[in-house]
DOSE-907153 format. One record per residue: residue number from 1; residue in one letter; chain; x, y, z of N, C-alpha, C in turn. Coordinates in nm, 4 decimals, decimal comma, always signed. Example, Ala and Ser with C-alpha at 12.3 -4.5 7.8 and 13.67 -1.06 7.14 Angstrom:
# residues 2
<r pos="1" code="A" unit="A" n_x="+1,3190" n_y="-0,5690" n_z="+0,7800" ca_x="+1,2300" ca_y="-0,4500" ca_z="+0,7800" c_x="+1,3200" c_y="-0,3300" c_z="+0,7800"/>
<r pos="2" code="S" unit="A" n_x="+1,2850" n_y="-0,2250" n_z="+0,7080" ca_x="+1,3670" ca_y="-0,1060" ca_z="+0,7140" c_x="+1,2900" c_y="+0,0030" c_z="+0,7870"/>
END
This chain:
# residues 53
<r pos="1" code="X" unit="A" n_x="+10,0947" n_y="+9,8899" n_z="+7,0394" ca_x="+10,0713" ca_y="+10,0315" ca_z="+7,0230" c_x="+10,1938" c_y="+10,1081" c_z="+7,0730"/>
<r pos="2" code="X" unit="A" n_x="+10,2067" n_y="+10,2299" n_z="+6,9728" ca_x="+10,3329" ca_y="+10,2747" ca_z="+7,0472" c_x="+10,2602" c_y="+10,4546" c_z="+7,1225"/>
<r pos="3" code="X" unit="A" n_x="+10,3634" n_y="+10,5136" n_z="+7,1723" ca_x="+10,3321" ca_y="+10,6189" ca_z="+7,2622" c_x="+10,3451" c_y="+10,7584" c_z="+7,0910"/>
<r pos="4" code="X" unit="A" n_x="+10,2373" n_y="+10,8576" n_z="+7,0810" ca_x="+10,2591" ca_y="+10,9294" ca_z="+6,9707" c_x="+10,3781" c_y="+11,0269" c_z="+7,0321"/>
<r pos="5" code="X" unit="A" n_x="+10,4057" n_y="+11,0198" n_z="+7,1630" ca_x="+10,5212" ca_y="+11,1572" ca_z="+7,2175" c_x="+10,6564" c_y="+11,0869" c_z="+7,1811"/>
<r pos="6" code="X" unit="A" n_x="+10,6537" n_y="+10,9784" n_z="+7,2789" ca_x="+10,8141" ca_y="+10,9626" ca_z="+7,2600" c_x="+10,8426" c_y="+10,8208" c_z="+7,2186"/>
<r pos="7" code="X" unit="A" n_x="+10,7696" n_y="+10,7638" n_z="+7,1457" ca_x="+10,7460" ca_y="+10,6159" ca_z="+7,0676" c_x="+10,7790" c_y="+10,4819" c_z="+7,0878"/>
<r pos="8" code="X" unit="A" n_x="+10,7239" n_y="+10,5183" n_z="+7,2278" ca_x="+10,7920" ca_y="+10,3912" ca_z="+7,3462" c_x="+10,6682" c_y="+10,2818" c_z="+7,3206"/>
<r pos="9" code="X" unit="A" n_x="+10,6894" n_y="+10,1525" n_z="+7,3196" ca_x="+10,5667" ca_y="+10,0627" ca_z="+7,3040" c_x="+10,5231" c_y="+10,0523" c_z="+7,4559"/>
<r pos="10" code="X" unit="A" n_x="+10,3417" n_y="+10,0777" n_z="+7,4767" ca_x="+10,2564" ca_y="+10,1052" ca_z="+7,5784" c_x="+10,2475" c_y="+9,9278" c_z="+7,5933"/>
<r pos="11" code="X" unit="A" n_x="+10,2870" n_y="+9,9084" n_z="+7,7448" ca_x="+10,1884" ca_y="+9,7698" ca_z="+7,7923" c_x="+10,0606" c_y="+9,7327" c_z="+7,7604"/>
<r pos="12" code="X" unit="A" n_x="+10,0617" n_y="+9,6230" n_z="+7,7593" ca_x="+9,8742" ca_y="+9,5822" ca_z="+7,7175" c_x="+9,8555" c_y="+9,4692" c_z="+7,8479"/>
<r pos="13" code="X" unit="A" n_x="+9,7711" n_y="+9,4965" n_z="+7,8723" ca_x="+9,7318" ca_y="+9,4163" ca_z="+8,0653" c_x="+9,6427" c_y="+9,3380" c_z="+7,9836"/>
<r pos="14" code="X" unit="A" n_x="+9,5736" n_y="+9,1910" n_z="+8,0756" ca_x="+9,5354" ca_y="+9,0862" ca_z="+8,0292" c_x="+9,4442" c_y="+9,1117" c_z="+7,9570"/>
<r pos="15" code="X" unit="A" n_x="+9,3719" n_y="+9,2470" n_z="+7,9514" ca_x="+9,2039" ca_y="+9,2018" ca_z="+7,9083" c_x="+9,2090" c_y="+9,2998" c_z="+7,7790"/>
<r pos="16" code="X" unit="A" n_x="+9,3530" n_y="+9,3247" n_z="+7,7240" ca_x="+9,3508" ca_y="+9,4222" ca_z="+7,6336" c_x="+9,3562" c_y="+9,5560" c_z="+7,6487"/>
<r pos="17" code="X" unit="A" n_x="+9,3456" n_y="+9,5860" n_z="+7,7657" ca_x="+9,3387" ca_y="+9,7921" ca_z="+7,7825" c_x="+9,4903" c_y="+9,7859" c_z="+7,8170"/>
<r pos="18" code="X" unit="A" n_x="+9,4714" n_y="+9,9280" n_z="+7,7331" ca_x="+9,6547" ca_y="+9,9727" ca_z="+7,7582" c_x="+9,7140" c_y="+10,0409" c_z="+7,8997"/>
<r pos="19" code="X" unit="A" n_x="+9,8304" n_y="+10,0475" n_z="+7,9174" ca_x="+9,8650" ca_y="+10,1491" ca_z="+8,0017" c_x="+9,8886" c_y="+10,2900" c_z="+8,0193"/>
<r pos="20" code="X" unit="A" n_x="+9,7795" n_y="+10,3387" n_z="+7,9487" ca_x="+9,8219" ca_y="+10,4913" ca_z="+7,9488" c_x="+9,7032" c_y="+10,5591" c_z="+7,8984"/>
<r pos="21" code="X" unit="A" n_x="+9,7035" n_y="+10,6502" n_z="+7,8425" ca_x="+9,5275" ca_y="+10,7310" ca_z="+7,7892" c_x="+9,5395" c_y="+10,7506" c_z="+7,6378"/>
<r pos="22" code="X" unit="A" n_x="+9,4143" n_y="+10,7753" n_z="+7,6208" ca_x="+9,3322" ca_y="+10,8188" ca_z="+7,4918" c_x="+9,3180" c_y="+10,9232" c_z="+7,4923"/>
<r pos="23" code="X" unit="A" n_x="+9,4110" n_y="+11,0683" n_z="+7,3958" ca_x="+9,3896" ca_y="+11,2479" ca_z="+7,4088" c_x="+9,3365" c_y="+11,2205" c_z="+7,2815"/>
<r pos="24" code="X" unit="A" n_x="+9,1928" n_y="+11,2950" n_z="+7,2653" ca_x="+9,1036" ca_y="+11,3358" ca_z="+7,1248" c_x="+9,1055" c_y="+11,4568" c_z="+7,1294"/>
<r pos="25" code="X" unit="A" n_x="+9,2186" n_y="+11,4826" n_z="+7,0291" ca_x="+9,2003" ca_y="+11,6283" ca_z="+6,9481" c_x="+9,0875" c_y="+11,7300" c_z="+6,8880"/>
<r pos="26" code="X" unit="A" n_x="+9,0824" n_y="+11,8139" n_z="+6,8266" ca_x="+9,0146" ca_y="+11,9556" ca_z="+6,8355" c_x="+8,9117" c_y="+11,8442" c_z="+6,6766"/>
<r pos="27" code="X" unit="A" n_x="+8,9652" n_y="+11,7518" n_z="+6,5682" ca_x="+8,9273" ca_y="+11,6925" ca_z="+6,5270" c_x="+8,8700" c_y="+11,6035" c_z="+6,5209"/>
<r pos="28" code="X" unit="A" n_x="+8,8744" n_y="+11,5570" n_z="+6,6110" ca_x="+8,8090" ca_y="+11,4162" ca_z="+6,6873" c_x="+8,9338" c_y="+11,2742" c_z="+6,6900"/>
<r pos="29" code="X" unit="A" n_x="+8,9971" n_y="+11,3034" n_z="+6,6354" ca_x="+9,1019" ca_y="+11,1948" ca_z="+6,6428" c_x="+9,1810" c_y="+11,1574" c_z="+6,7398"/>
<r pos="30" code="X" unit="A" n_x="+9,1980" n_y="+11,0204" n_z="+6,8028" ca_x="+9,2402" ca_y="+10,9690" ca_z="+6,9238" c_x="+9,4004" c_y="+10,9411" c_z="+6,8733"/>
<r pos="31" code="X" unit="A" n_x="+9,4691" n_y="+10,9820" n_z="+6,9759" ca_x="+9,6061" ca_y="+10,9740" ca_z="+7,0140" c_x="+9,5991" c_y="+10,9074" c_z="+7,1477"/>
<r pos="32" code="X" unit="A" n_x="+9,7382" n_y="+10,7977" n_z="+7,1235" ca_x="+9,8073" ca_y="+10,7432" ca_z="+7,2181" c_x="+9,9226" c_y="+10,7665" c_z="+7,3012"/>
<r pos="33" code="X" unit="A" n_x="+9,8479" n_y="+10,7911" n_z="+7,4541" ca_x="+9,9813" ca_y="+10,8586" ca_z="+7,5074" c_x="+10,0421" c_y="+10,7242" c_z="+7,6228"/>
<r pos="34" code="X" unit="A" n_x="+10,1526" n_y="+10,7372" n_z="+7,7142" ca_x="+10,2132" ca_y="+10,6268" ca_z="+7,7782" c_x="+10,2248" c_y="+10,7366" c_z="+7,9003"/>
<r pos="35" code="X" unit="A" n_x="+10,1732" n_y="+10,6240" n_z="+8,0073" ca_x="+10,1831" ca_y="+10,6694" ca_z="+8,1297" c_x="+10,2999" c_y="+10,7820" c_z="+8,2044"/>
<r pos="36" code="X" unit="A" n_x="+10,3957" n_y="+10,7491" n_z="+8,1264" ca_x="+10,5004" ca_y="+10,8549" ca_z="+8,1474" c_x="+10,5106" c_y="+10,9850" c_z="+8,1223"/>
<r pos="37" code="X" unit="A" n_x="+10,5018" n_y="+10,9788" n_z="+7,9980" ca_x="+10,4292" ca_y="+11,1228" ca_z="+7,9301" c_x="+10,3485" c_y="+11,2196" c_z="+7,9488"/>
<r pos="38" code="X" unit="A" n_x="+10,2299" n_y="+11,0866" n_z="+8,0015" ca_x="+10,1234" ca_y="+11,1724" ca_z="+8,0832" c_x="+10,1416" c_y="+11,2417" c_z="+8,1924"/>
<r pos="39" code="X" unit="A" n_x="+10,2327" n_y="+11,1816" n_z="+8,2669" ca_x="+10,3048" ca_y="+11,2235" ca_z="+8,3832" c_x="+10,3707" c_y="+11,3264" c_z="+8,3962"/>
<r pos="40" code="X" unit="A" n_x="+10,4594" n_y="+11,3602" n_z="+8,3078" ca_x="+10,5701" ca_y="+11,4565" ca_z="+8,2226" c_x="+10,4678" c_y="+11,6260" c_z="+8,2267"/>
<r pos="41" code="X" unit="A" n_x="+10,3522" n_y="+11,5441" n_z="+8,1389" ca_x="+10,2629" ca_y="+11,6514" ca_z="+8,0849" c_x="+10,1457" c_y="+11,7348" c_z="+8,1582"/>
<r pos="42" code="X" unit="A" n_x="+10,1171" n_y="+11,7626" n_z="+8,2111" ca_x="+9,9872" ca_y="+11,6894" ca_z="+8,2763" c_x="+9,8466" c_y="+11,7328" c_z="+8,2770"/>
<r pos="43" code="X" unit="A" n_x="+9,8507" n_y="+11,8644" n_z="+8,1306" ca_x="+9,7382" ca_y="+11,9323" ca_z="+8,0925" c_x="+9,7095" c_y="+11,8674" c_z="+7,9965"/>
<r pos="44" code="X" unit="A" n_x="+9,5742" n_y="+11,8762" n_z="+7,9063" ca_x="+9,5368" ca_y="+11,8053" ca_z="+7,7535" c_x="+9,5798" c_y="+11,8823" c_z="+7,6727"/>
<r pos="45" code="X" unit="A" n_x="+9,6262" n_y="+12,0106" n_z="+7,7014" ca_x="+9,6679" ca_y="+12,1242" ca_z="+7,5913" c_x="+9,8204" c_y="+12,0946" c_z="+7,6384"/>
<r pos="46" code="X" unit="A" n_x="+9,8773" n_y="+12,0436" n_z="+7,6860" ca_x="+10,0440" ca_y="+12,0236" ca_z="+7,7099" c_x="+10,0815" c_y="+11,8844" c_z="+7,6281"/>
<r pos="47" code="X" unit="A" n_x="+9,9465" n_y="+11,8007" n_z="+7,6309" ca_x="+10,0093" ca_y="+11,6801" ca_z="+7,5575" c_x="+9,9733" c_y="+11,7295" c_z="+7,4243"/>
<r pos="48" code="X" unit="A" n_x="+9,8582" n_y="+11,7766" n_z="+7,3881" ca_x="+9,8840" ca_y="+11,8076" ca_z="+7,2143" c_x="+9,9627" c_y="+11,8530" c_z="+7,2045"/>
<r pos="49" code="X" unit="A" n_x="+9,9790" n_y="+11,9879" n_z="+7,2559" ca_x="+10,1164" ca_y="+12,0216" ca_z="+7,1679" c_x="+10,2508" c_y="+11,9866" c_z="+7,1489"/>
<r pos="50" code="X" unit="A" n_x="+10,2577" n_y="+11,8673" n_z="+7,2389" ca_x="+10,4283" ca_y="+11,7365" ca_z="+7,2318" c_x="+10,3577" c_y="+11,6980" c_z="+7,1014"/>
<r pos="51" code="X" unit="A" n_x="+10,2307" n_y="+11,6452" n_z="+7,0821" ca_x="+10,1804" ca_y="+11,5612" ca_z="+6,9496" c_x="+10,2054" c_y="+11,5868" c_z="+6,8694"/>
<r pos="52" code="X" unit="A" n_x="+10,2068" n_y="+11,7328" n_z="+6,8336" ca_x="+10,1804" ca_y="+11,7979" ca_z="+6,7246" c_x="+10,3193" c_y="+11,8487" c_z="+6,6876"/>
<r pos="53" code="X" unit="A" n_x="+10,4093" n_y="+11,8145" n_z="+6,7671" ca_x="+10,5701" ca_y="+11,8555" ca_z="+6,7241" c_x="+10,6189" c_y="+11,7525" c_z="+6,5966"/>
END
């Protein structure tokens, strides 16, 4: 999986869950963000709108 902000490939830990979160838009659709980003960002309305650039 890659990151939808800055298209870095997200770690996957042994049991399959990634390193970073799941943001569901005003549509219902799940975006992939990377721990960094999240970091960067740190509202749900700060990461859509990196998404949506």
């Amino acid at each position: 999986m890659k990151c939808e902000i800055c298209g870095r490939r997200i770690e996957v830990s042994l049991l399959n869950k990634i390193r970073g979160t799941f943001i569901k838009d005003s549509k219902g659709k799940l975006h992939v963000v990377c721990n960094e980003c999240q970091s960067k960002f740190k509202t749900k309305k700060e990461l859509l709108e990196q998404i949506n650039r």
